[in-house]
C-alpha positions in Angstrom: 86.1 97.2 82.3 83.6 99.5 81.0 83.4 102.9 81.7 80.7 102.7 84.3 82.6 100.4 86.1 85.8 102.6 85.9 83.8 105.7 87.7 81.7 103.5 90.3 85.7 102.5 90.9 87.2 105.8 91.6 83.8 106.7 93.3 84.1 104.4 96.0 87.4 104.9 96.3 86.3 108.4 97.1 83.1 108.2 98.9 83.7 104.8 101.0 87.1 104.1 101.1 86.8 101.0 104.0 84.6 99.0 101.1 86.7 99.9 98.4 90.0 98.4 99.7 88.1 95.2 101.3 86.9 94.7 97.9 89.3 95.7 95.9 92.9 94.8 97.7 94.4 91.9 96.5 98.1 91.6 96.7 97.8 90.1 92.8 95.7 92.4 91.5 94.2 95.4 91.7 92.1 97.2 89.0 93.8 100.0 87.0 97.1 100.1 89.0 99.0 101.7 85.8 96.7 104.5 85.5 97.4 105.4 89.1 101.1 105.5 88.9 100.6 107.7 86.2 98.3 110.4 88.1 100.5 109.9 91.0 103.5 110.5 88.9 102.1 113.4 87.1 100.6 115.0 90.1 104.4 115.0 92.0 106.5 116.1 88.7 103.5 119.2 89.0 104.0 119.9 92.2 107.4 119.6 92.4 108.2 122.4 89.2 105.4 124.3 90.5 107.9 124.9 94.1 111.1 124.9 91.8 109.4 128.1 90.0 108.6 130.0 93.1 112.3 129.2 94.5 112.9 130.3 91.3 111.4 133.9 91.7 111.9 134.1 95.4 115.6 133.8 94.3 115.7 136.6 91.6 116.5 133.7 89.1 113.3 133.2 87.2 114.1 134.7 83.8 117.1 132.5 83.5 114.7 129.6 83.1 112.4 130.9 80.4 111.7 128.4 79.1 110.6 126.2 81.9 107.9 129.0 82.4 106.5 128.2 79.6 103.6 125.7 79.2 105.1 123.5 76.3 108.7 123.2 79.0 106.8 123.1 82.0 104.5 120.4 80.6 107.1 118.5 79.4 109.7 118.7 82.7 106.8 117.8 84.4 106.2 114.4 82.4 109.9 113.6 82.3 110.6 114.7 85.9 107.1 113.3 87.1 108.1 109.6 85.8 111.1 109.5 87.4 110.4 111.7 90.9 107.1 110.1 90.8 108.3 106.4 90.9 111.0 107.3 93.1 108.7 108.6 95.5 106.4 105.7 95.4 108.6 103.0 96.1 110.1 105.1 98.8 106.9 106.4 100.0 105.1 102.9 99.8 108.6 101.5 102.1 107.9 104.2 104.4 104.6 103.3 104.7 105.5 99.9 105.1 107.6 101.0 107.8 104.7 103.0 110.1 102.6 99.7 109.4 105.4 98.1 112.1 105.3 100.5 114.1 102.3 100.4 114.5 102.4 96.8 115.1 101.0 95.3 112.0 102.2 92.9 109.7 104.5 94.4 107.3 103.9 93.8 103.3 105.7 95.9 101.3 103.4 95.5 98.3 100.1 96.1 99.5 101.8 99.3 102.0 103.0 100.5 98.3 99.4 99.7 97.0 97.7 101.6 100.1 100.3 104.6 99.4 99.9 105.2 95.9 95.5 104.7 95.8 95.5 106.9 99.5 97.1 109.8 96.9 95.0 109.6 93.8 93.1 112.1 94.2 95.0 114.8 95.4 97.3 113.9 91.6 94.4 114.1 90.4 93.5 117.4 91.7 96.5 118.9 90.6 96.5 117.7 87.1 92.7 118.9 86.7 93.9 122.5 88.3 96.8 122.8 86.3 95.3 122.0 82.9 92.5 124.4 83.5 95.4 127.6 84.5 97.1 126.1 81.0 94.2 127.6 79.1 93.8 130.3 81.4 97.0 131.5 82.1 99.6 132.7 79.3 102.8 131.5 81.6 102.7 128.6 84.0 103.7 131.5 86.8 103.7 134.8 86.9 104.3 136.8 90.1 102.6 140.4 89.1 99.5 138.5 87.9 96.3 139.4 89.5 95.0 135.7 90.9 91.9 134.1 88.9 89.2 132.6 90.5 90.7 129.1 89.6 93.7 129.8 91.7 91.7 131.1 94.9 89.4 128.2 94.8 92.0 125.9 94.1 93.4 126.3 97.5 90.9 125.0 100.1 90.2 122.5 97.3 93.9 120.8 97.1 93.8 121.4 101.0 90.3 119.4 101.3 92.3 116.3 99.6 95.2 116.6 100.8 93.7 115.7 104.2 91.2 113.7 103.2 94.3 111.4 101.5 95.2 110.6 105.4 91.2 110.0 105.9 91.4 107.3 102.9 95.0 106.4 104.1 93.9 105.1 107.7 90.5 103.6 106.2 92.5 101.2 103.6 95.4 100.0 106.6 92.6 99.2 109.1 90.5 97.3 106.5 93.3 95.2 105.2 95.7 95.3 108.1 95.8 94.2 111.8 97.1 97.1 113.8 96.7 98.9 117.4 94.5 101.3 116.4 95.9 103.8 119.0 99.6 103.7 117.4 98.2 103.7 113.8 96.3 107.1 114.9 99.7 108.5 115.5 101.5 107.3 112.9 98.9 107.6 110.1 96.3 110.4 111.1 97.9 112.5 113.9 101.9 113.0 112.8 100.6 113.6 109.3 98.2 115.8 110.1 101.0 117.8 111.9 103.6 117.8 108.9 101.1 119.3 106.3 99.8 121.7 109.2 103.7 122.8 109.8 104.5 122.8 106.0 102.0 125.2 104.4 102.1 127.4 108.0 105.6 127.3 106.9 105.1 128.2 103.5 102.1 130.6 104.1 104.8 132.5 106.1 107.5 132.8 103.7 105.1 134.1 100.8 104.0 137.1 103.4 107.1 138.0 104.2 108.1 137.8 100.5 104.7 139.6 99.9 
């Protein structure tokens, strides 16, 4: 595909997400699924050291892992981990899904719940990668606790938040395109219950860093 073709693809994905999936979602193919693993993978083996460094700190351990604080280890942990957390996490994640699909009385297919899982989460990969290779040119360490906060970091918050809840938006508009479900129990399962988790998880986290603070 040419490269027009590859942004009017994420586009959509993006802007409408009902008339991407009933275009796009076939259960034996589906454009550029390789490419999304990858962000998806990517994105998670970010995320994941970017916790593991603030544990790190929050338990007085930080300077025994040097060299994961750096950009060349943390870069290349979070390739290696990425690939293998990643892929873990979406075959477990697309099963899960899979699973709240039953619930909520729809037919389960494990390959297209997988499919829905890993596009609903593109972006916020996405997001991640972009932030994190823009603090790698800013920033001299991946983290460092005494550093003042750049303007990347504070408007990097309500951005990642703006997707990560928007990925439940994209979520629920690709299963009630492609799937027969009551729509009541897939507002619970998909929109409401998530909603919840992320809302309890960063309260949770927000917490810990002022008390730390």
């Amino acid at each position: 595909m040419s490269m027009s073709n590859f942004s009017q693809f994420w586009v959509q994905l993006l802007m409408n997400p009902k008339k991407f999936f009933a275009k796009n979602l076939q259960e034996d193919k589906i454009n550029y699924l390789n490419f999304a693993t990858i962000v998806f993978c990517l994105g998670y083996g970010i995320d994941r050291l970017e916790k593991q460094l603030v544990k790190f700190e929050l338990r007085g351990t930080l300077d025994t892992y040097e060299f994961i604080n750096t950009w060349l280890g943390f870069w290349l942990i979070a390739l290696v981990g990425g690939a293998i957390g990643g892929y873990i996490l979406y075959l477990i994640g697309g099963w899960f899904y899979n699973l709240r699909v039953k619930w909520s009385l729809g037919e389960g297919n494990l390959k297209k719940s997988r499919i829905l899982y890993l596009y609903s989460n593109f972006y916020i990969s996405a997001v991640i990668i972009l932030i994190t290779l823009l603090e790698t040119v800013i920033n001299p360490i991946p983290y460092d606790p005494y550093a003042d906060m750049h303007i990347i970091e504070i408007i990097s918050i309500p951005i990642i938040l703006f997707f990560l809840f928007h990925s439940i938006y994209i979520s629920y508009s690709g299963l009630t395109v492609t799937t027969e479900v009551n729509k009541g129990r897939a507002i619970v399962w998909f929109i409401v219950l998530p909603i919840l988790f992320y809302i309890v998880a960063y309260s949770t986290l927000f917490y810990i860093l002022i008390n730390y603070i």
